[in-house]
NUGULUM-144992 format. One line per 8 residues: for each residue x, y, z of C-alpha. Coordinates in steps of 0.1 Angstrom, whole numbers, always signed. Layout:
X Y Z  ... $
//
This chain:
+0 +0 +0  +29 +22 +6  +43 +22 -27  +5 +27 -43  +4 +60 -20  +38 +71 -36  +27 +72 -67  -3 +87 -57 $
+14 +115 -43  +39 +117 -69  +16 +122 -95  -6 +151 -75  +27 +166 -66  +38 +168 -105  +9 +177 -115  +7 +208 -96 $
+42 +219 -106  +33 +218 -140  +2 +238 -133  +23 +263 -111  +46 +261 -145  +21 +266 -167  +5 +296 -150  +42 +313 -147 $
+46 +310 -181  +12 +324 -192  +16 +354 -164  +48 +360 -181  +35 +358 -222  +3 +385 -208  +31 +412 -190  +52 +408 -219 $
+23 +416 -244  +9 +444 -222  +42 +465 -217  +57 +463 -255  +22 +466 -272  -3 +487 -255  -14 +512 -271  -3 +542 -252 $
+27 +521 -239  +53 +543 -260  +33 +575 -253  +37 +569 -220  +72 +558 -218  +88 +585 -235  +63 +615 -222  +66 +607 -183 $
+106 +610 -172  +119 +595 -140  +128 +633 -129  +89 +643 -132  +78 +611 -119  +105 +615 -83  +106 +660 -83  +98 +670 -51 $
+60 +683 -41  +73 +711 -21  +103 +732 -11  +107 +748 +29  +125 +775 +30  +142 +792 +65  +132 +823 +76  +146 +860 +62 $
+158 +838 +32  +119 +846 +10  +122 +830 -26  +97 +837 -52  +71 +812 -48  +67 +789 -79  +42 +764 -83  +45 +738 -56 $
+69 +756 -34  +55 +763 +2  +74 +790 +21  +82 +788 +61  +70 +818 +83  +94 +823 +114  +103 +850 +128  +141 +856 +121 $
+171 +833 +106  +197 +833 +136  +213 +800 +153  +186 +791 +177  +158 +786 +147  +190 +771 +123  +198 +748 +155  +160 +737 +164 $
+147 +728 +131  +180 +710 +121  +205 +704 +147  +184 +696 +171  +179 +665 +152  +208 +650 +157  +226 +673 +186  +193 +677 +207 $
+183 +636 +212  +192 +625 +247  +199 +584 +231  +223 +591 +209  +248 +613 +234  +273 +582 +232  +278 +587 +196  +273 +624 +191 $
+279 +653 +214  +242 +671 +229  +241 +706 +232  +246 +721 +267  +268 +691 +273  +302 +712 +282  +321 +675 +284  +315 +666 +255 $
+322 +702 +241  +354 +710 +261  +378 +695 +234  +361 +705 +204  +357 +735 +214  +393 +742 +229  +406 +734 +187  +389 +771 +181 $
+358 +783 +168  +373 +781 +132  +381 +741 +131  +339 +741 +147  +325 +766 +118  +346 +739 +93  +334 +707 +106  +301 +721 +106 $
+303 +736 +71  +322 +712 +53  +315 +681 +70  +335 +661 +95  +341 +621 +98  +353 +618 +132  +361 +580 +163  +325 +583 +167 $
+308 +589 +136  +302 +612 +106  +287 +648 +104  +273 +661 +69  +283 +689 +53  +256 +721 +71  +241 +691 +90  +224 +677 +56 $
+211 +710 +41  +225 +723 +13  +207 +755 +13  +224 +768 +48  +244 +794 +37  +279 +797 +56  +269 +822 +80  +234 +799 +94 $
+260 +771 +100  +282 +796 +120  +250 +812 +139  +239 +779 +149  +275 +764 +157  +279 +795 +177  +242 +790 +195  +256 +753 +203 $
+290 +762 +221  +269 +786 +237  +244 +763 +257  +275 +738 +257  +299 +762 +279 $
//
C-alpha cells in the first residue's frame, strides 16, 4: 500500500508543478504583451521622465531667506534666521536627542564640548560647514542642508558652544 500512495502522491505533486509552471509561463507571455504593445505604452514611456515622476512636491524655506514662490513651493514663516531657529529645526535632530549622546555630542553638554571647542571656533565653523568624519561617527556637510548658507551654519555652531559652555 505504501508504494500505491507514492505514486499517488507523486503524480498530485507533478501535477501541480506543471500547473504552477504553466500559469508562470502564461503570467509572463500577458506582461510581456501588455508592456511592449499597449497602445499608449510608447506615449507613456517616453512622455513621463523619472525626474517628473520622483521631483519633489514642495520646497521649505528658512526664515529671512523669502524666494519667489513657484508652483509647488510652500514657504516657512518664522520669525528671524539666527542660530537658535537654524539649530531647532536641524540640529536639534541630531545634537538635541538624549539616546544618541554616546555617539554624538548634545548641546549644553560642556564635556562633550570641552575639546572640540578648545581646537577654536574656526576648526567648529569647518566641521560644521564642510563636514567632518570623526572616532564616533560622521557629520554632513551644514548638517544635511544644502541650502544653509555659511553664515546659518556659524550662527547655529555659535548658539551650540553657547548652551555647551
Amino acid at each position: 500500500m505504501s508504494q500505491e500512495q507514492d505514486k499517488i502522491f507523486f503524480r498530485n505533486f507533478s501535477l501541480i508543478l506543471a500547473f504552477i509552471a504553466a500559469m508562470m509561463v502564461a503570467f509572463y507571455i500577458i506582461a510581456d504583451m501588455v508592456t511592449k504593445h499597449g497602445e499608449n505604452a510608447d506615449a507613456l514611456n517616453n512622455s513621463i521622465s523619472v525626474n517628473e515622476l520622483t521631483k519633489p512636491v514642495g520646497k521649505a524655506a528658512l526664515a529671512g531667506r523669502e524666494e519667489e514662490n513657484n508652483q509647488n513651493e510652500i514657504v516657512a514663516d518664522t520669525a528671524s534666521n539666527n542660530g537658535e531657529s537654524v539649530y531647532n529645526g536641524l540640529c536639534v535632530n541630531c545634537h538635541g536627542i538624549a539616546a544618541l549622546a554616546s555617539m554624538i555630542p548634545q548641546a549644553g553638554d560642556a564635556t562633550a564640548w570641552k575639546t572640540r571647542i578648545g581646537k577654536g571656533m574656526d576648526s567648529l565653523y569647518s566641521n560644521a560647514i564642510n563636514g567632518y568624519t570623526g572616532e564616533m561617527g560622521m557629520m554632513p556637510a551644514r548638517g544635511g542642508n544644502p541650502n544653509l548658507t555659511d553664515d546659518e551654519v556659524k550662527a547655529a555652531v555659535d548658539y551650540i558652544v553657547n548652551l555647551s559652555q
